[in-house]
N, C-alpha and C positions, 0 to 999 in steps of 0.2 A: 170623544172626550180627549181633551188637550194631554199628551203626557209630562211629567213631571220635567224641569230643565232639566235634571242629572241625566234622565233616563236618554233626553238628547242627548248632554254633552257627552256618556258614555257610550251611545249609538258612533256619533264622527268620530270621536277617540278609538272605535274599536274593541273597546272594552267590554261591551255591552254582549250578554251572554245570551239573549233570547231574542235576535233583531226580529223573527217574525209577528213575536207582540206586539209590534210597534210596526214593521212596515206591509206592503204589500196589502188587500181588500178585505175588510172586516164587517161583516153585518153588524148594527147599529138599530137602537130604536127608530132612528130617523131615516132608515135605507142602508145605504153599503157607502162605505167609507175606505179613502185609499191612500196611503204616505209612502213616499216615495224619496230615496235618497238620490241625487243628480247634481254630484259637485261642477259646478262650472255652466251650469244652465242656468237660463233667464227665467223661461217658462217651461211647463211641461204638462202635457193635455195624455190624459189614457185610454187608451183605444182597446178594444178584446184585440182576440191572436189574428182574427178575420180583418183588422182594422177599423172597425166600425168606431168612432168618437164614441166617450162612452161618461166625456167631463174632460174640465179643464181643473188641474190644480193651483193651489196657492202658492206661491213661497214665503213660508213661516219663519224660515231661518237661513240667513244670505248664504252660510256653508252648505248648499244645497237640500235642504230640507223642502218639501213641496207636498201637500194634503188638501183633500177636500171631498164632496159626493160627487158621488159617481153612480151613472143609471145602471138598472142588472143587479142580482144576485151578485157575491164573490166570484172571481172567478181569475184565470193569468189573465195577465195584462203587456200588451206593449204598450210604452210610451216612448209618445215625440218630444224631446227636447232641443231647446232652441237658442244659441248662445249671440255670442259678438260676432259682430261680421256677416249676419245672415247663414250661420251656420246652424244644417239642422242636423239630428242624427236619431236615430232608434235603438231601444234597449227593449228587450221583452227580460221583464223585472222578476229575477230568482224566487222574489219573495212573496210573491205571486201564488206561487203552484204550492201545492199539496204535499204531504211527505211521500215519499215512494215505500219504505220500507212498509210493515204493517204490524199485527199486534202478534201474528203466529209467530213471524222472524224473531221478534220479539219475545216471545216465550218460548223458541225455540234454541236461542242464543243465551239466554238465561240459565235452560237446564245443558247447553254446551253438548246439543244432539242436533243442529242444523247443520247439518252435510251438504248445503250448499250455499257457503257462505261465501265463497269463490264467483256466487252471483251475486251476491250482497253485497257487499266490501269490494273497498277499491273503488276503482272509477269503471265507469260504464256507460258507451255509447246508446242509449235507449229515446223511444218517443214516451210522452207523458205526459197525458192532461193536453193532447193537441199541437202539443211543441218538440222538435229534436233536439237534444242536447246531451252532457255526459253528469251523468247521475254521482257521487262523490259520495264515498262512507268510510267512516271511519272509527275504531272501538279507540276510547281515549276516558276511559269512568273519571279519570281523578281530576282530568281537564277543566280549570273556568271559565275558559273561551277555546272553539279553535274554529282557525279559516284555514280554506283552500288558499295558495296563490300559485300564481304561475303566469303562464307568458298572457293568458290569455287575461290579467287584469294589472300589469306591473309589478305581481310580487305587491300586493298589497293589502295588510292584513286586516284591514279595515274596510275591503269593498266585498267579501262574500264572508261574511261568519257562519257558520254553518247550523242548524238546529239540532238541538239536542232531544234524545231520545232519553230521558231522564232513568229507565228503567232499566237499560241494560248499558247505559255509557258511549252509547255508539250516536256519534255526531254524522248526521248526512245535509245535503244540499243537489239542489238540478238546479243546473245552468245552461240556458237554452244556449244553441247557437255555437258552445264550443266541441271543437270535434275531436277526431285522434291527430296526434301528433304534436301534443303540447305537452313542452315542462310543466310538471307541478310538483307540488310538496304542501304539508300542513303547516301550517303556525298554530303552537298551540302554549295556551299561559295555562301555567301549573295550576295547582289548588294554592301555592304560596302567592301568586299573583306574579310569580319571574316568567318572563320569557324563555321560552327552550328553545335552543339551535333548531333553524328549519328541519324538519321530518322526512323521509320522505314513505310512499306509499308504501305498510307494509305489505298487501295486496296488490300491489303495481303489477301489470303483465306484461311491462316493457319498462327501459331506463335508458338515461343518456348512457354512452361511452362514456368510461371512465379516463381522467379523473371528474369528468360529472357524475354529480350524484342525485340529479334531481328524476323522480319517476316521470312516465309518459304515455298520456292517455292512449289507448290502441280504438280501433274501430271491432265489431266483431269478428270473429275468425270467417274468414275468406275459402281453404284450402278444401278441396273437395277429394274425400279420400277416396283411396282405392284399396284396401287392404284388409278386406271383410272375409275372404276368404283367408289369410295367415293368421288373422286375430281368431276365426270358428277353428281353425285348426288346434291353436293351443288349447280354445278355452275344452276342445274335447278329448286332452289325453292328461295323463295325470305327469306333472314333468321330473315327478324320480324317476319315472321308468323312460324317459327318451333319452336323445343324446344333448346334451348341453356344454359345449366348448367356446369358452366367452374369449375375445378377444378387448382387453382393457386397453382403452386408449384417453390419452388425454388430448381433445380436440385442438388445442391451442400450440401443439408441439409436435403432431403427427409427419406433417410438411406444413410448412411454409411458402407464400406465393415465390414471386420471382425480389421481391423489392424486403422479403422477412417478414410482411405481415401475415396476420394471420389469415386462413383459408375461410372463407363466407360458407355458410350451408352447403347453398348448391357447387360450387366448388370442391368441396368437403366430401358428399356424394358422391360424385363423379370419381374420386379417385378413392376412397375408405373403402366404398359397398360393394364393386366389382374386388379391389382386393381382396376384403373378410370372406368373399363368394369364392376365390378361386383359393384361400386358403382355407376353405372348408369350416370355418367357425360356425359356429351357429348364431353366435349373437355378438354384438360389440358393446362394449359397457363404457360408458362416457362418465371418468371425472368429472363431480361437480359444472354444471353448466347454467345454473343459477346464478344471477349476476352477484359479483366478488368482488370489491375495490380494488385488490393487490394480488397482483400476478404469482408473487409468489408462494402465496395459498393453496395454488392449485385448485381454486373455487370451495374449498372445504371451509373457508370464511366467511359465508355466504349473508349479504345483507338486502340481496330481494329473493325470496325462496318463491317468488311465482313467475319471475321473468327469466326468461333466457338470456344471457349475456349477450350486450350488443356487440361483443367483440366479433360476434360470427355473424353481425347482417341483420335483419328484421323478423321476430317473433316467427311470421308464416314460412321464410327459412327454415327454420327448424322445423316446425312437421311436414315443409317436401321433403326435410332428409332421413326422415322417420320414415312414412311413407314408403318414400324410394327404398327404403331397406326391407320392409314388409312386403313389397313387391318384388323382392329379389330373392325371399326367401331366409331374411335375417330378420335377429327382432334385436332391439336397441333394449337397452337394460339404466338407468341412470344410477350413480353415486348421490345417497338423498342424506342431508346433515340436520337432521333434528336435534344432536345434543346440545348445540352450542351454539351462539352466534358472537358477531364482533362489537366489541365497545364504541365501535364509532360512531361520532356525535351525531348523525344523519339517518342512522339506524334506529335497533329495536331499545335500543339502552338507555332505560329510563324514559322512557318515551311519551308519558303524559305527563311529566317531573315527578315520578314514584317509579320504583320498581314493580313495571307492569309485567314483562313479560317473564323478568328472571324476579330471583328471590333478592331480597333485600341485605340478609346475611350474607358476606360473602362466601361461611363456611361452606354455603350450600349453592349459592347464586354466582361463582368465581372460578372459573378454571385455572389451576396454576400452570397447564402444561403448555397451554395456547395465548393465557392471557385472554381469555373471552368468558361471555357469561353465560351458564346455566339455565334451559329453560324452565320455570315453575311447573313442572308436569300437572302437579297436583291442581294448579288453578284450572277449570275449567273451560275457560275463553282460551288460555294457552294452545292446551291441548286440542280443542276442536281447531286453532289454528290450524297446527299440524297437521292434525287427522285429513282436514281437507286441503292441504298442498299435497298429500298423498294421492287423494283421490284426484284431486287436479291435473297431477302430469298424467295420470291414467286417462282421463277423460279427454282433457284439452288435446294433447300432443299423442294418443294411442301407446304409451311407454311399456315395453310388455314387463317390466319388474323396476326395483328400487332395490338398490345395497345399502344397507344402511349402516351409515359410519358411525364407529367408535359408539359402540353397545355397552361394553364395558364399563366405559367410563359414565353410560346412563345409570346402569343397574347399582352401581356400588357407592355409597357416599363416601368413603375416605378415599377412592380412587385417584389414586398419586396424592395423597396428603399424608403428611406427618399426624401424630397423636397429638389431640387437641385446634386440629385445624378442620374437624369437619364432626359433626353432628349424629348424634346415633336417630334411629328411628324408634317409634314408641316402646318397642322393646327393648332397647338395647344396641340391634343390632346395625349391622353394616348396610344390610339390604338396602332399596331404591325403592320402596313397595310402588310410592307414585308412579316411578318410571315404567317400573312393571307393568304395572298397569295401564298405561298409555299404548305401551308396544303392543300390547294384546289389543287395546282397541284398535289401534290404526290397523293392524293384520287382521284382525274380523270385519273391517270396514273395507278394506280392499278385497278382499277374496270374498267377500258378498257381493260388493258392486262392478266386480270386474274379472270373471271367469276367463282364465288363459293369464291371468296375470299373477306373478309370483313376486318373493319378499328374500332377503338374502342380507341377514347379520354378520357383521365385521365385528366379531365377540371372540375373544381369546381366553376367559376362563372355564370354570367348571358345572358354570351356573347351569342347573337339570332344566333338560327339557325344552331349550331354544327351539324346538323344531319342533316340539310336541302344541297339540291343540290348545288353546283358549279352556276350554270345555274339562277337559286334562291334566290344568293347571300348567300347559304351556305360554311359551310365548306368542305361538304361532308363525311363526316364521314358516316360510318354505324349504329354505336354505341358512347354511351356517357355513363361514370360512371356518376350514382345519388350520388354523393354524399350526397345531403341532406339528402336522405333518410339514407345513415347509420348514418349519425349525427343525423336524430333528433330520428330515432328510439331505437340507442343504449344511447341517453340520457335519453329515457322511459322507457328501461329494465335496464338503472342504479338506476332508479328512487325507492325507497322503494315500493310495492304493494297499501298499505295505502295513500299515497301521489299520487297517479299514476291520480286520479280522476281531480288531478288539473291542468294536463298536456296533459288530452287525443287531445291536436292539434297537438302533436309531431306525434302524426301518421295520423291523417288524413288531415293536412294543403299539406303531399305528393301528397295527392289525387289531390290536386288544379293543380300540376305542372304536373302528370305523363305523360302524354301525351303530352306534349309539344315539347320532342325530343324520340328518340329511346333510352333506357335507359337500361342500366346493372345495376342491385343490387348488389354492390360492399361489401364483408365481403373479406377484402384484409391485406396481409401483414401488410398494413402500420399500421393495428388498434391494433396490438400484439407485437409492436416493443417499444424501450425506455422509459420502465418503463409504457407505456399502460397498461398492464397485456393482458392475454390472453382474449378472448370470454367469458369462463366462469366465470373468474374473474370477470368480467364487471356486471354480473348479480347480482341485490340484493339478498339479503334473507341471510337465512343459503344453508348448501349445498346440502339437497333434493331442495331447494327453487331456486338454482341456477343451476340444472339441469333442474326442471321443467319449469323454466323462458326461458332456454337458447331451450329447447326443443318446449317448443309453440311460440318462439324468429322464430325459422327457420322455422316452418310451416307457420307460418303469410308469413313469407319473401315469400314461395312458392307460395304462393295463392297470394301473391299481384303482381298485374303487372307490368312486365320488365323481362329480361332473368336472371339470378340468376351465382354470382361467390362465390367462397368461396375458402379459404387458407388453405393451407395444418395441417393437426394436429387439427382444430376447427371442422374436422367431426366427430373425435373422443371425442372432451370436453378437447383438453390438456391442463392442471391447468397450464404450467410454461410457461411463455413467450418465444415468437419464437427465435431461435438465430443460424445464418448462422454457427457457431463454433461446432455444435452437431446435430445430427440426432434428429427426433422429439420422442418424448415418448413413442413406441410402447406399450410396457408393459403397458399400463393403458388400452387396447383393452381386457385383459383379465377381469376388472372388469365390473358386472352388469353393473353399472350406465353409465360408460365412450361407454361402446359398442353397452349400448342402445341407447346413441346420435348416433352411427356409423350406427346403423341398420335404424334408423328415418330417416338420410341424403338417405340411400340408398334407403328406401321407397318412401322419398318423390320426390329423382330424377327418381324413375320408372312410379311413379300416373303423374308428372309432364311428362313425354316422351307420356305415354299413352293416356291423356288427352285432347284433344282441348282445349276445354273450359281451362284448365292453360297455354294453350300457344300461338295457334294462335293466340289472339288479343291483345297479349301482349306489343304492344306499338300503339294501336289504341282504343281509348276511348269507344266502342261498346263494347267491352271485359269485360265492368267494370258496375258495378251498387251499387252502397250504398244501402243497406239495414235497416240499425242500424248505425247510424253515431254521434246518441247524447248522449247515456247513459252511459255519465261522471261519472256518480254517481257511476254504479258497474263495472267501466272499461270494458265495453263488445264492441265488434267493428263486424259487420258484414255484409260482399259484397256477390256480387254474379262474379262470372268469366262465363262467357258465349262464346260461337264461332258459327259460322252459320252451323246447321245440327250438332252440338253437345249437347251433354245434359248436361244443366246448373250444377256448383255448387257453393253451398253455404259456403263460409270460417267463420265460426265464433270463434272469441279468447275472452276469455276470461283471463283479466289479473291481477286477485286478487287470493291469495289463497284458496279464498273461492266457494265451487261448489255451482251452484246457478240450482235448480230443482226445479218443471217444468221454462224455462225460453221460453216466448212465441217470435217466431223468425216468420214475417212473411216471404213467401215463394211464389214465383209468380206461381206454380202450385198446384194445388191440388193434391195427390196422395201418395204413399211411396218415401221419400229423403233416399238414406241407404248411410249408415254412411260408408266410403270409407279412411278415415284416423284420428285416433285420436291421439295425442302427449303423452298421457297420459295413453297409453295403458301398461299392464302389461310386454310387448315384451320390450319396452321401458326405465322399468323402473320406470313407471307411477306408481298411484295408482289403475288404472284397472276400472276407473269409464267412465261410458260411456251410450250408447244407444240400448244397445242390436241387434246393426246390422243396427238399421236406426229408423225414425220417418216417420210418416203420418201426413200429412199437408192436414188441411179443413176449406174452410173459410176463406182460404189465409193465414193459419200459421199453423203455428207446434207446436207443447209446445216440449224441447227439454232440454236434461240433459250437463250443461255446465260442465266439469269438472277443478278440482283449475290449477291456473294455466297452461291451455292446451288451443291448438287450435284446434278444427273439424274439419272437409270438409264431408258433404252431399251432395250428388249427386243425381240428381233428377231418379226414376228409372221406374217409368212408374206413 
């Protein structure tokens, strides 16, 4: 049956929102019937994928229109077309094949519980129906047309429109013959009938360098791991009770080649994972690494959350330098951004000409603090986005955790808004309930799907229960940054020595909370950034005063409990603030003082590995005991860290310049404590004042040599 002119003329125009109606083989009373679009050809005969001649068609309409029967059942088709010149060329015709997705996808994307939609969506290298090519899907409900384009048809939004899947909004197409390595992006016209700025793949698992922004089809993963034994380790210990010291780096600023660019994967490798090894970290946590337009984001702008930024080399980069770390005995951690993403026109924003992915209000859809927009937790499709980028880098790239940025600002609706700028929730309240409820799904969906792998919230209020189960009416989280703790402790190492007496709650009102959730000791990024100053900066004194400060600063940190992070450049002592524009300070590793900060971090992440007593009980209040908790007067603070069948020690700081000998420290055992770490040691940089290897405690104490500003640890030895 002849279609209507319109339905032509809006076929060549492009406009036309169901080209499969109309093209490629159709059973017929009279047999199979086949229409074919071939701008620029004379003739054009169709063949099956074997080649067999299968008819010749007509041309009905000189803009390349061409129809007619054809022998066989429906089925693909290549066809021969045949221009000026004796030129001939072959097309095996998109519109040919069958859809790929099916009706579960389908009803499992509807009720927003398809957890593997990371196979769905996007582009994807697959065979189908006989033919290789990359499979193309796209969620777009409010869309009246959308096409693929890209290198592989001119950027032409009229030669692939894609099929609509009417019931859940998700547009797919296959298209034989193209492979990985090609630009593309969506065209897609609103339901107003505008055209929207090109798209590009939310699902992308690769993208140009920026400033390209167009996605890029990948082939499937290549990398053959080796890291089955580090992944069965984790998934079989519970990771409160290990030692976990993350070393946070931001890949783009760590070092620099020789020319300022940035360092590729394997590059990256090579020099990152033997360092984090020989400075005894356990893990490295990588700023944002999701491709980010704008460098000075630090990747937390993130507008492809499934690709890895090609600023470091190609996709399979990244899990040899995963890998390589999992065989070294590290495990990689990522900074994961579900609150927010960026307004750019090429992004998630607005993205079928409605607010798809955010809210339409901005009270609710609008970050003032970033200028970005809010994800609609509550929509459905949203959220299983999410949910499976989570499970994504876990699966795809082995990721052994996710931190998740800026919690706070998920859970609260008026967060950083004035009165009248943001919306209550059905009661009333401030709450996020959506969000809430997101965060517990993605944390129930990871730690079912991926045993050894943990969750870690960047949450600064008081909201109950961050770390508590699902089940519980928690979040589910594994970990939680203390922020308190770096606040009120680095407001006591800014505090003058002399003054310090009138503050000593800054460090132990922590004690009252530390147990209340799973907690990380966060010395992160954010405390070295705009006009902060660095770590050392932050320290009183003069600059012996601000080494020894910043030196008994991170031994307390070790001896107190929670797992311990720390940023790149503060193991070394770097005087100049962080900045993503330049590699960090190397050159100052060769002086004394800066490399005895380096050697201190390194020590103290080994006694910490080594230890129980520092780690096991590290977010379980058994672990801890006050021993010294009121002598305000000469700043002194002293615990005990304990674990069961380990041998207690005792952390004591003291945080005046002055060494205070004999100072009597009681001690729950009787016997020799040997002195197992001092900050102040000559190795360090210290003044070398100490305890000749340890004290003997009788009578329930010790009399015990503090040295100025330093922290000990005694270990009880028999």
């Amino acid at each position: 049956m002849k279609p209507p002119e319109a339905a032509i003329a809006a076929l060549l125009a492009g406009r036309h929102d169901d080209p499969f109606s109309l093209l490629g083989a159709h059973a017929g009373p009279e047999g199979t019937f086949a229409r074919a679009l071939v701008p620029g050809a004379h003739s054009v005969s169709a063949h099956d994928l074997a080649g067999t001649l299968l008819g010749k068609l007509v041309r009905t309409d000189p803009r390349g229109v061409f129809e007619g029967p054809i022998a066989g059942a429906p089925q693909p088709l290549r066809l021969r077309a045949s221009g000026g010149d004796d030129a001939d060329w072959w097309i095996t015709d998109p519109y040919s094949f069958g859809p790929v997705l099916g009706p579960v996808d389908d009803l499992l994307m509807a009720e927003g519980t398809h957890f593997r939609l990371h196979d769905k969506l996007g582009a994807h290298l697959i065979e189908h129906e006989g033919a290789r090519g990359m499979h193309f899907a796209v969620w777009a409900p409010n869309a009246r047309r959308v096409s693929v384009v890209g290198d592989f048809n001119d950027w032409d939004g009229s030669r692939h429109v894609m099929r609509r899947r009417g019931d859940v909004g998700v547009w797919e197409i296959f298209l034989p013959g193209v492979g990985a390595g090609q630009n593309y992006k969506y065209e897609i016209v609103g339901a107003d009938g505008e055209l929207q700025p090109l798209k590009a793949d939310p699902y992308a698992f690769a993208t140009e360098l920026r400033p390209g922004t167009a996605s890029v089809t990948t082939s499937q993963p290549t990398h053959i791991w080796g890291d089955a034994e580090h992944r069965a380790s984790w998934a079989a210990v519970d990771p409160r009770r290990v030692p976990i010291s993350i070393y946070e780096v931001h890949a783009g600023s760590w070092q620099r080649d020789a020319d300022g660019w940035f360092l590729p994967w394997d590059a990256l490798a090579d020099r990152l994972i033997p360092y984090a090894v020989e400075m005894g970290f356990t893990h490295i946590e990588l700023l944002p690494i999701s491709e980010h337009p704008f460098d000075p984001s630090w990747g937390y702008q993130t507008t492809g959350l499934y690709a890895p930024s090609a600023r470091f080399g190609d996709v399979e980069g990244f899990a040899r330098f995963v890998d390589g770390a999992h065989r070294a005995g590290i495990g990689v951690l990522l900074d994961w951004v579900p609150a927010h993403f960026p307004t750019d026109a090429f992004g998630l924003a607005r993205f079928d000409g409605t607010a798809l992915y955010e809210h339409e209000d901005p009270r609710l859809g609008f970050h003032p603090d970033w200028n970005t927009a809010i994800y609609n937790f509550g929509r459905r499709e949203v959220a299983a986005f999410l949910v499976n980028n989570a499970l994504f880098w876990a699966e795809r790239y082995h990721i052994d955790g996710l931190r998740v940025d800026a919690v706070a600002s998920m859970l609260y609706r008026d967060y950083s808004r004035k009165p009248g700028e943001w919306i209550p929730n059905r009661e009333g309240g401030r709450e996020n309930w959506e969000a809430a409820a997101f965060l517990q799904s993605v944390n129930s969906a990871v730690y079912a799907a991926h045993p050894g792998v943990f969750t870690v919230a960047e949450e600064s209020t008081a909201w109950p229960g961050v770390t508590h189960p699902p089940y519980d009416g928690g979040l589910g989280f594994g970990f939680k940054w203390n922020m308190g703790f770096m606040h009120d402790t680095l407001k006591y190492m800014a505090t003058d020595a002399v003054h310090r007496k009138y503050h000593h709650q800054d460090i132990t009102f922590g004690l009252m909370y530390a147990f209340s959730e799973n907690y990380v000791l966060p010395l992160s990024h954010d405390e070295v950034v705009h006009g902060k100053g660095s770590l050392l900066a932050k320290m009183s004194g003069d600059d012996w005063q601000q080494f020894a400060n910043l030196r008994a600063y991170y031994a307390m940190m070790w001896g107190y409990p929670g797992k311990k992070l720390l940023f790149m450049g503060q193991e070394f002592a770097q005087r100049r603030e962080w900045s993503e524009e330049r590699a960090l300070d190397w050159e100052l590793c060769h002086s004394a003082a800066h490399d005895g900060v380096r050697k201190l971090v390194r020590d103290l992440n080994r006694l910490y590995r080594s230890r129980p007593a520092l780690h096991a009980r590290d977010c379980e209040p058994e672990g801890f005991e006050w021993i010294v908790a009121d002598d305000s007067a000469n700043s002194v603070f002293v615990w005990l860290r304990k674990a069961p069948d380990a041998k207690p020690i005792a952390v004591i700081c003291n945080m005046t310049p002055v060494a205070r000998a004999p100072y009597r420290v009681p001690l729950p055992h009787d016997g020799r404590w040997r002195e197992i770490l001092n900050s102040d040691a000559h190795d360090y940089w210290g003044s070398g004042l100490g305890n000749l290897g340890g004290v003997v405690a009788r009578d329930g104490a010790a009399m015990v040599t503090l040295p100025p500003l330093a922290t000990i640890m005694l270990e009880f030895d028999r």
